[in-house]
C-alpha positions, 0 to 999 in steps of 0.5 A: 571429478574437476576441483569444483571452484569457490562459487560452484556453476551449473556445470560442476552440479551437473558433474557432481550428479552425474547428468547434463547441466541441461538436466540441472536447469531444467531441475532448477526451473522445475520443469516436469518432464524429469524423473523423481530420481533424477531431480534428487540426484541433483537436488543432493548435488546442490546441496552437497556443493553449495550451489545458488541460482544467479538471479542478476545474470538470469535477468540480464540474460532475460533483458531485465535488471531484476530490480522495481519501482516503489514511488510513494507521496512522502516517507515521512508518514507512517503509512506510506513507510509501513507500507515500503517495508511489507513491498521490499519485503515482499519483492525480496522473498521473490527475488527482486530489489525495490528502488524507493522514491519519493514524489511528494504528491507533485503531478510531475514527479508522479508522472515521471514516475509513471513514464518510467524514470528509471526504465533503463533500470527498473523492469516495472513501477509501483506508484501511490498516486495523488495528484495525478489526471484521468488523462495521464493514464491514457498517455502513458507509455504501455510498456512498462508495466505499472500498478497503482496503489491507494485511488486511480485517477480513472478506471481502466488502464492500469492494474490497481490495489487498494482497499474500499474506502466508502466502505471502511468510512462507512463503517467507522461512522456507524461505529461512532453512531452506535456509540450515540455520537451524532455530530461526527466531523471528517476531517480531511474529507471532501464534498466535491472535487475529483474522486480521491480518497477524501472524497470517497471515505466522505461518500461512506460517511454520508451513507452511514448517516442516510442509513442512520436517517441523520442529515448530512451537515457540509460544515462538518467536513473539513477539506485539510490541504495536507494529512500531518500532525499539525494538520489534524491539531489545528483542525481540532483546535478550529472545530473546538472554537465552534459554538456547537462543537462536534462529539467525534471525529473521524480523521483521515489518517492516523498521522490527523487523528494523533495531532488532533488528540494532542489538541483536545488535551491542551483544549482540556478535551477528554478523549472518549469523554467529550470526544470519541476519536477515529482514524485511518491506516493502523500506523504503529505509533496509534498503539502508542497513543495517550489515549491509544487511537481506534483506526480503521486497519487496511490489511498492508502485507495484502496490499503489498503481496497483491501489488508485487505479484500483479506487478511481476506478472506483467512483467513476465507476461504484459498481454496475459488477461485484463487489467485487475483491481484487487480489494484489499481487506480492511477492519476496525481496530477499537482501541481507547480513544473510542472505548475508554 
């Protein structure tokens, strides 16, 4: 046998095992049509030299670069980097490079993403999207593959995952209504304007009222033009000045909750005491919290598995079947801010 080099090839697996190195890829791409003895035979042959699959240059051979899209609103909130995190990792374990971006929630940069930006090196497009149109996805180019997290503009169009949101809000406001809240603000939610998240976690909140035979109050939804910490302290502060202040609040994420928890202790508040606090997203800082905050907990390592898969099996075969809308799982995490 040939001196095998310092990065062993297919041929030197096949000489080594004494087989084709035809037989060696079909060995690798476990086709069926070979025999037991065979495929140990080379199996002990790469094992014996050390030999690794070249991805990059089965891709490129392939037409592909081997690399994805991940385009997210902002880094800087916990869910969206959370969520990065289980998608690299996931992409990873199959074999893929994630490029990460940033369009911070601007319609142009969502678009740009969704058109492909970087086409000449990504083989697909993972976008969370917030400000993009029902007529966006019409136009988009086809031929790039494209799963949509979190809310889609319109339906149809393009592969979706992300959890039910009427439901989860649903349930979060018929836990603080066990609990014998009955002025529950949302804040970050909506009454009217398109179907977004806000809009549809205030949907699940009017129906857990109408289930409760509660009247829904519009003045306790309060619309926030951005989702940070800042936000959801000057929220509580406003709703803290109210004459009749709520007993509870349900923000819309987890980044709104903890400032507004912050804001209720300068206020002399006490959380579960006078308020209990409810938020969205189980970022890791909530376990952390003084008082530790009771969220509603979307299942991101399904999101992100679901998301990559769906994503490369466009890629490796766009017309295979409909378009799919995954539903994530979701739970209630009660922690202090609600039980004390």
């Amino acid at each position: 046998m040939n001196s095998v080099a310092a990065r062993p090839r297919i041929k030197d697996v096949a000489e080594y095992a004494g087989v084709s190195p035809k037989t060696v890829s079909n060995v690798i791409n476990n086709f069926e049509h070979v025999s037991e003895r065979t495929r140990t035979a080379v199996q002990e042959a790469i094992d014996a030299l050390g030999y690794r699959v070249n991805i990059a240059g089965r891709q490129l051979r392939q037409g592909r670069t081997g690399m994805i899209t991940l385009a997210v609103p902002e880094l800087d909130v916990a869910y969206f980097a959370e969520l990065a995190k289980y998608v690299m990792a996931e992409a990873d374990r199959r074999g893929r490079t994630v490029l990460l971006h940033q369009t911070g929630a601007v319609r142009e940069r969502e678009l740009a993403a969704l058109h492909g930006f970087d086409a000449q090196f990504s083989d697909g497009v993972i976008l969370s999207p917030l400000s993009l149109l029902p007529r966006d996805l019409a136009t988009r180019d086809r031929r790039l593959p494209v799963v949509l997290l979190g809310e889609r503009p319109a339906e149809g169009g393009t592969d979706h995952v992300g959890i039910d949101n009427v439901r989860a809000a649903r349930e979060a406001t018929a836990y603080l209504l066990s609990r014998g809240r009955r002025r529950i603000a949302v804040v970050g939610g909506a009454v009217r304007g398109r179907l977004g998240t806000d809009r549809l976690r205030t949907d699940g909140y009017r129906e857990a009222l109408d289930a409760a035979g509660l009247p829904f109050d519009a003045d306790l939804v309060l619309p926030m033009e951005a989702y940070h910490w800042q936000d959801g302290a000057r929220a509580a502060t406003a709703l803290m000045r109210r004459p009749s202040p709520p007993d509870a609040l349900l923000c819309l994420n987890d980044h709104m909750a903890l400032g507004a928890l912050r804001a209720l202790h300068e206020f002399g508040r006490t959380v579960p005491g006078d308020l209990d606090v409810v938020g969205f997203d189980d970022i890791e800082a909530s376990r952390f919290s003084v008082p530790s905050l009771t969220t509603v907990a979307p299942d991101k390592q399904e999101i992100a598995r679901a998301a990559v898969a769906l994503l490369l099996e466009r890629i490796d075969e766009p017309d295979a079947g409909p378009l799919q809308d995954h539903v994530a799982g979701h739970r209630i995490i009660v922690r202090e801010s609600t039980r004390g």
